[in-house]
N, C-alpha and C positions, 0 to 999 in steps of 0.2 A: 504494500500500500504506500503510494506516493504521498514524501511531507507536505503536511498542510501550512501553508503561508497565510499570517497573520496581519491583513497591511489596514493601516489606515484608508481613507477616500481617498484622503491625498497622494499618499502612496501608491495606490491602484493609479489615480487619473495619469503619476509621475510615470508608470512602469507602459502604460496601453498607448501613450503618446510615445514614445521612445519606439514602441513595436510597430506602433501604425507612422512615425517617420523613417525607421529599418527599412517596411515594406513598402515605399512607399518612392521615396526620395534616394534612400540607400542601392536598394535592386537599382535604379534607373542608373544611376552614377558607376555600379559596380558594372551592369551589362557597356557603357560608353568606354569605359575604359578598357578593357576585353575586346572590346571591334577596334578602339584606336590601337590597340596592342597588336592585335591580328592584323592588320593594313600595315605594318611595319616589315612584312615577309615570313624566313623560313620561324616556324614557330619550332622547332627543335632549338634553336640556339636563341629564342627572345625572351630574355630575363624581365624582360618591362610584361610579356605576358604570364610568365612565370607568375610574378609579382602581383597582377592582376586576379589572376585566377585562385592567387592565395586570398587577398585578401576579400573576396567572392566567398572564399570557405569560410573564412572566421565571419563576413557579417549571416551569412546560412547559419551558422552553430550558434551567434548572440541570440538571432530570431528564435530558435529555436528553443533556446535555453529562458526568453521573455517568454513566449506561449505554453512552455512546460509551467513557469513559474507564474502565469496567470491565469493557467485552467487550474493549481490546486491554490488557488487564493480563495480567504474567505475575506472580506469586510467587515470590520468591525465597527459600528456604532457602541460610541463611548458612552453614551447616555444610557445604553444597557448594561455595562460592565458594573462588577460589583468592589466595592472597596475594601472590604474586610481582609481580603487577601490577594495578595502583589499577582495581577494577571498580565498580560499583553496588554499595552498601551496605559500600564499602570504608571503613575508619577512618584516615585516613590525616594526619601531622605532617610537614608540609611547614617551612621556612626559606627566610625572606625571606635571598636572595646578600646585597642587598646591606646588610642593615643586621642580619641575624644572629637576627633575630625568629622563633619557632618558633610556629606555630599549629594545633592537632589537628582537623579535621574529619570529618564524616562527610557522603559521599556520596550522596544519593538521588533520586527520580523528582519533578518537578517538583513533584506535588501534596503531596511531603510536606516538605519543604523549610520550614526553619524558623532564621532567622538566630541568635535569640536559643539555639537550641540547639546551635548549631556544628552544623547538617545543611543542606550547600550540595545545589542540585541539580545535577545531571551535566549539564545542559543553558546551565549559566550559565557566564562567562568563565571563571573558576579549575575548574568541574568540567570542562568541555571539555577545557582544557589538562592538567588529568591523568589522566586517562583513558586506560590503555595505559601508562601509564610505569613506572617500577620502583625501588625503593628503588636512592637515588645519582643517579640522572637527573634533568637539571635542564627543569622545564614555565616555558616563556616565555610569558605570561600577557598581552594587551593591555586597559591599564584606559584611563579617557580624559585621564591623566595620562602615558601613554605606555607602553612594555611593563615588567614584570617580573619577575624569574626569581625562579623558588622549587627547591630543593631537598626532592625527598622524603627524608623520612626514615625513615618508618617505616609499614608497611601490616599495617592486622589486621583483622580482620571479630570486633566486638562482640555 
């Protein structure tokens, strides 16, 4: 059974525009360059169509890898989630036990996961570890520095 992707609206609109400019914009550019490649002669010794024709495969495997990853999306509406315990698209201000550090993140599906934004993914060590937990419970965290605990403190859906 393929993983289920957890994205926000926003996240879904980010990922289906991206797919419908791939298909869209991307084929057209990738097939122009291909025919310019090929009008160039022996295609045995044409690195420019080599090069073409590669980069044809990787944007086929993006597309493919966006429609894999947005037929198992589900949407979630924040205004249904529950707060009692740290879910997807939770906001949640954990405390480092031992040095007393308080840090706010948010929650989310791998693809939309953004450091500089405080949005950890649920799939990473600190979103694993809180996951299920509940304001007062302490998530024991393994970094490669060793384990450590944090303290939630506080869960709200933004």
């Amino acid at each position: 059974m393929p993983d289920i992707n957890y994205l926000t609206p926003e996240g879904y609109k980010k990922l289906k525009e991206e797919l419908d400019e791939l298909k869209g914009k991307g084929r057209t550019e990738a097939a122009a360059a291909i025919a310019e490649a090929r009008e160039k002669g022996d295609l045995s010794e044409n690195a420019e169509y080599d090069a073409a024709k590669d980069a044809q495969g990787m944007l086929e495997m993006r597309i493919s890898e966006l429609e894999k990853t947005l037929s198992n999306s589900r949407v979630l509406d924040a205004s249904q989630l529950d707060t009692s315990k740290v879910t997807v698209l939770s906001d949640v201000v954990i405390k480092n036990v031992k040095t007393g550090k308080e840090m706010k993140y948010k929650l989310v599906s791998e693809s939309e996961a953004d450091a500089k934004a405080r949005k950890i993914s649920v799939t990473s060590p600190i979103g694993k570890g809180l996951l299920g937990k509940a304001v007062g419970e302490i998530a024991q965290i393994q970094t490669p520095r060793g384990p450590i605990e944090f303290e939630v403190v506080d869960i709200s859906i933004s």
